[in-house]
C-alpha positions as CSV (number, residue, x, y, z in Angstrom):
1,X,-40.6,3.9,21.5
2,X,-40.0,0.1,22.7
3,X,-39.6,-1.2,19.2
4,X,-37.2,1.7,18.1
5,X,-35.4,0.5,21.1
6,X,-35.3,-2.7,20.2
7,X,-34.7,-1.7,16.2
8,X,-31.5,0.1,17.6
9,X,-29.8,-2.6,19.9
10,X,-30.5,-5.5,17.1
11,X,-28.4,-2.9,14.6
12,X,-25.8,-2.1,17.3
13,X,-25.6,-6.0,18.0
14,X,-25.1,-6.8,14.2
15,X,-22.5,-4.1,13.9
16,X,-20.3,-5.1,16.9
17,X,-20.4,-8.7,15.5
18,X,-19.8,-7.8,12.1
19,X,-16.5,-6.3,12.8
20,X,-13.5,-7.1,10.7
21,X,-10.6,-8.7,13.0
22,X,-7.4,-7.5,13.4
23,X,-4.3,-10.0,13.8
24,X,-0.8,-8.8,14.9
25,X,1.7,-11.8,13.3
26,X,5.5,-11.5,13.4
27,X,7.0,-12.6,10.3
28,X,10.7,-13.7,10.7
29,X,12.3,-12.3,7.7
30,X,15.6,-14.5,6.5
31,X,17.0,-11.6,4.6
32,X,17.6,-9.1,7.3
33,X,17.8,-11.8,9.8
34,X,15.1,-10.3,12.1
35,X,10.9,-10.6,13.1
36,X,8.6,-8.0,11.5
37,X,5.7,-7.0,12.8
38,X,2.4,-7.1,10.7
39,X,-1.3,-6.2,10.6
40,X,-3.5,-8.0,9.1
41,X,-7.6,-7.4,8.5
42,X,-9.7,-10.3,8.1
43,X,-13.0,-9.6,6.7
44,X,-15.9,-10.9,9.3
45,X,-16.6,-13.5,7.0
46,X,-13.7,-15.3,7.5
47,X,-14.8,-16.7,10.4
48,X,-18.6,-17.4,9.1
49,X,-18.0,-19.1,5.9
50,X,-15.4,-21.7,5.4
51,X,-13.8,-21.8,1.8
52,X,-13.7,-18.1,1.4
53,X,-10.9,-16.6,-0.7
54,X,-10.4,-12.5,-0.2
55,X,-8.2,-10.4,-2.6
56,X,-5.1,-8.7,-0.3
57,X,-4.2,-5.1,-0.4
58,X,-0.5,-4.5,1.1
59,X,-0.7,-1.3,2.8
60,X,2.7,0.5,3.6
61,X,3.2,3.3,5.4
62,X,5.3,6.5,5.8
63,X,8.3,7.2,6.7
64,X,9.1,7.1,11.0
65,X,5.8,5.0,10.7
66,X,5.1,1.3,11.7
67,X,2.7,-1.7,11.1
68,X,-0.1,-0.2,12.9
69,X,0.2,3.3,11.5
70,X,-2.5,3.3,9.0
71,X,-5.0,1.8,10.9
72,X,-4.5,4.2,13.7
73,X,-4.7,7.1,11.0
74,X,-7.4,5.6,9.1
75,X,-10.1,3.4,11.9
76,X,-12.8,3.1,9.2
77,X,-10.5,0.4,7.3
78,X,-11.4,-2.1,9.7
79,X,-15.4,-1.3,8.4
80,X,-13.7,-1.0,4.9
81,X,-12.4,-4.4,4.7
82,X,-16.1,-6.1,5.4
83,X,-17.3,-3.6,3.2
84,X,-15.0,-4.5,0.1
85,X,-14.4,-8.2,1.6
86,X,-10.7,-7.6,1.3
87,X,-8.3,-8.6,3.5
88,X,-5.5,-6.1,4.4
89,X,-1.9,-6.8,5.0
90,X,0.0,-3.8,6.8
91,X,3.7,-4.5,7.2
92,X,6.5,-2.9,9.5
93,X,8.8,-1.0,7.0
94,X,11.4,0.0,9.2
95,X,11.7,3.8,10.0
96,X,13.4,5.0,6.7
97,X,13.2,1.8,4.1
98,X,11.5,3.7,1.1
99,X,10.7,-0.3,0.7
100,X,13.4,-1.1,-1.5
101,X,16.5,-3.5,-1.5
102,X,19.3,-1.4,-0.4
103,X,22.6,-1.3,-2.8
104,X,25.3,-0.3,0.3
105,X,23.2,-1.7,3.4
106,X,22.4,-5.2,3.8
107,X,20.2,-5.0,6.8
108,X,17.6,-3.2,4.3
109,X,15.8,-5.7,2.5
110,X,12.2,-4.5,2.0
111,X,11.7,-5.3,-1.4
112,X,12.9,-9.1,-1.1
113,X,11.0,-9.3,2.7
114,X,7.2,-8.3,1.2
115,X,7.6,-9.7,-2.7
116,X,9.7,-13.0,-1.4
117,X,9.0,-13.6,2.2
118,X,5.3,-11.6,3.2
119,X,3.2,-12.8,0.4
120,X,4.0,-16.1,0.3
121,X,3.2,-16.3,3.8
122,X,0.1,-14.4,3.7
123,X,-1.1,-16.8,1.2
124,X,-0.2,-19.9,3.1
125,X,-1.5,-18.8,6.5
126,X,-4.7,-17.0,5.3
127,X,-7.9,-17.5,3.1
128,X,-6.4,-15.3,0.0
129,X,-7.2,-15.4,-3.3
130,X,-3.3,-15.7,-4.2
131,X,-3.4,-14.5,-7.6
132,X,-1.8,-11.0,-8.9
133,X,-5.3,-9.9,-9.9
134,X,-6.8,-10.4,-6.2
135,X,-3.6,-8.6,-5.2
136,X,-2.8,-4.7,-4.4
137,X,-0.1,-2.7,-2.8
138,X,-0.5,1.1,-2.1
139,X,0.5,2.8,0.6
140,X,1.5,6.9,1.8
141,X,4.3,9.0,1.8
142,X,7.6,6.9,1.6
143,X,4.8,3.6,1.4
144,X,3.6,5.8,-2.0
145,X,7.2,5.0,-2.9
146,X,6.8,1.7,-2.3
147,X,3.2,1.0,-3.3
148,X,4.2,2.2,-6.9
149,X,8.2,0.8,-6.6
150,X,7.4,-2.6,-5.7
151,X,4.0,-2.8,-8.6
152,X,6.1,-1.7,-11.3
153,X,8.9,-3.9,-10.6
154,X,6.9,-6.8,-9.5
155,X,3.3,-6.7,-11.9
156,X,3.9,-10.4,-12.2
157,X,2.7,-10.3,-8.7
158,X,0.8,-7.5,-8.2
159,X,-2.1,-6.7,-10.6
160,X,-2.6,-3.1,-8.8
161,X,-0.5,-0.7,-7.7
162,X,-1.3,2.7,-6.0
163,X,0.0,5.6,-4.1
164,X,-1.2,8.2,-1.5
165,X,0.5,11.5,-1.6
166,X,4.0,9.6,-2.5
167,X,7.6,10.6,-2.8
168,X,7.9,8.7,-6.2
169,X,10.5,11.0,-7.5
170,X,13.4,10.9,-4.4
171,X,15.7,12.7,-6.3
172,X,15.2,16.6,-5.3
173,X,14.7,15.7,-1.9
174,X,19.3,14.6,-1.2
175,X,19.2,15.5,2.2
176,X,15.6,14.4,3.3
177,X,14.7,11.8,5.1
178,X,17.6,9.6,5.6
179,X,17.5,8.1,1.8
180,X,20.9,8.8,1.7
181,X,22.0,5.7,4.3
182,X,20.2,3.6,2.2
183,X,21.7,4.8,-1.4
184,X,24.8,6.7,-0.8
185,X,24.7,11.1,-1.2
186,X,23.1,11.5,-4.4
187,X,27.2,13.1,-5.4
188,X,28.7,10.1,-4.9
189,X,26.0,7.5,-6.2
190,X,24.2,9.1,-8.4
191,X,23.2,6.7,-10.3
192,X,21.1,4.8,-6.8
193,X,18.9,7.9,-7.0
194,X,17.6,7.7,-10.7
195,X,17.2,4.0,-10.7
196,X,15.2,3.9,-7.4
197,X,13.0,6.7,-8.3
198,X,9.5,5.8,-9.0
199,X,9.6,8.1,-12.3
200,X,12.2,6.3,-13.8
201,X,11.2,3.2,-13.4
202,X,8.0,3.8,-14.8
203,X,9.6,4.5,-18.1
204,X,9.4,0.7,-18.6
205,X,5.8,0.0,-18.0
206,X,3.2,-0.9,-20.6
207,X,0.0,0.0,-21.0
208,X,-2.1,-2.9,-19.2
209,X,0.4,-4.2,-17.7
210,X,-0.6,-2.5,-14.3
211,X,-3.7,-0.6,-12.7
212,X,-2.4,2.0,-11.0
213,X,-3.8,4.8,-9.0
214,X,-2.4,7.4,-7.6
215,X,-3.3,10.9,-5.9
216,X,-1.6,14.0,-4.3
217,X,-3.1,17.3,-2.1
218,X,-2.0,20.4,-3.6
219,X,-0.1,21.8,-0.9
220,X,1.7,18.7,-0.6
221,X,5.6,19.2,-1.4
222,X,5.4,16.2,-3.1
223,X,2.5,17.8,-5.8
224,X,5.5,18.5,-8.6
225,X,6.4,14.9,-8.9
226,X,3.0,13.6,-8.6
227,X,2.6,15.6,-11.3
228,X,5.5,15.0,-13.3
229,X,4.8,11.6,-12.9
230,X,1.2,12.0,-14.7
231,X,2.7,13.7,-17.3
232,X,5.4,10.6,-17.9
233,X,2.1,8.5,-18.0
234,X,0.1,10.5,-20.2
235,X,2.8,10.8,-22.5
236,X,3.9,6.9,-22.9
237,X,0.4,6.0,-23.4
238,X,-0.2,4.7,-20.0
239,X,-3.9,3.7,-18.4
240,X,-3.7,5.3,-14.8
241,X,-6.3,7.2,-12.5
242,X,-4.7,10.0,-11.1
243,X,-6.1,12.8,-9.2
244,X,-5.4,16.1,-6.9
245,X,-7.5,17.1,-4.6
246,X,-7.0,20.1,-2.0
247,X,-5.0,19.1,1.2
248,X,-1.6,18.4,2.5
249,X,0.7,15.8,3.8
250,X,-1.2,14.7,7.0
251,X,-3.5,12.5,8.1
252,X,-6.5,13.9,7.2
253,X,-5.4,13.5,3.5
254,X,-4.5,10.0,3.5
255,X,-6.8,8.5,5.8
256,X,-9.4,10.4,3.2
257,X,-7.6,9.4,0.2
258,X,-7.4,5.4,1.5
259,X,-11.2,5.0,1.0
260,X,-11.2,5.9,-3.3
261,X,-8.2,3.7,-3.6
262,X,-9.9,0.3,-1.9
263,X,-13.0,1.5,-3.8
264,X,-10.9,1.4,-7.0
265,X,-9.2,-1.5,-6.3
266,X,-12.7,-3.3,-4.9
267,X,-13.4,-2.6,-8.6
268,X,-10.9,-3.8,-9.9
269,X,-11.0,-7.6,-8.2
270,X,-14.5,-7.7,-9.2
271,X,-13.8,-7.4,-13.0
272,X,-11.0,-9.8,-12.6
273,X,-13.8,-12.3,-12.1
274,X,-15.6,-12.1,-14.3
């Protein structure tokens, strides 16, 4: 009994000291003149071995969300990124920003604060490997959006994109979740709502260009343009994982969901080394 006692404190020991740390940093961003919150995992590692470069995933979250949304939802990520030894970067995206640059509103500059401010100082204040093929962005809900909006647009920085239950078609949702103070009514500027839509911008993607992933539950009411966003894959010839599974839009989807996605991308930063 003694030595199973013993067996069981050394293995909580190494578990409490094996933890992953978690940094709160304020970024100040010089395009919507303000400071944005951001948490950050750091693999245990980091601190044991000097030299160390870890692959990033950018994780966004949903809308009315903030920067410590998805590790509230999801705890095991913290395990996740000593598990994967990835760091992970999760950014404040403002209550409604569907992480894009706005076209009417100049105080919403998401796309330009992660692609042109974040990264680049995620690279120069941690030990990342800064390369698009150590790098991911995926995130839930609106973040799906944006995991998938800000891959396709910017694959020359990010070698993997993904999406967790994700509005990436915003155009039969006009009235939902303030989208319209960011792009105008969908009456009056149409044309905002087609080309920041997920689906349509996808239309320009080549195959290999991007590893992307991307899931839905199917009671989600975003399941019909998960779907008809598959089918715009499958039909240009596209290399994506996508799958449904049973669920809905809630946290016990997503903060289930999360775990394949690192897996994937784990995967996926392991090839790239070789």
């Amino acid at each position: 009994m003694k030595n199973i006692l013993s067996i069981f404190v050394c293995l909580s020991i190494a578990f409490v000291t094996n933890a992953a740390r978690v940094d709160t940093i304020v970024v100040y961003s010089n395009a919507m003149h303000k400071n944005v919150k951001v948490a950050v995992v750091i693999p245990d590692n980091a601190a044991k071995q000097t030299g160390v470069k870890f692959p990033v995933v950018y994780l966004l979250h949903g809308y009315s969300g903030n920067y410590g949304s998805w590790l509230k939802d999801a705890p095991q990520l913290q395990s996740r990124a000593d598990q994967y030894q990835v760091m992970l970067v999760c950014p404040d995206g403002g209550y409604g920003s569907w992480y894009y640059d706005s076209p009417i509103n100049d105080s919403i500059k998401y796309e330009t604060f992660i692609t042109k401010e974040l990264l680049p100082y995620i690279d120069s204040n941690f030990p990342t490997s800064a390369n698009k093929d150590h790098r991911a962005i995926t995130g839930l809900s609106m973040g799906g959006h944006g995991g998938l909006f800000l891959g396709i647009r910017h694959s020359d920085l990010f070698g993997n994109a993904g999406s967790v239950c994700g509005g990436v078609d915003i155009r039969p949702f006009p009235n939902s979740w303030d989208i319209k103070k960011s792009l105008g009514t969908i009456i009056e500027q149409p044309q905002n709502w087609t080309d920041y839509s997920v689906v349509t911008i996808a239309k320009n993607l080549k195959s290999g260009q991007l590893h992307i992933i991307f899931d839905c539950g199917v009671s989600d009411f975003f399941i019909d343009v998960n779907r008809s966003l598959h089918q715009l894959l499958l039909t240009n010839k596209i290399d994506h994982d996508y799958t449904e599974r049973p669920g809905g839009h809630n946290k016990a989807y997503w903060s289930n969901s999360i775990d394949y996605q690192l897996q994937y991308f784990a995967k996926s930063f392991m090839l790239a080394i070789k």
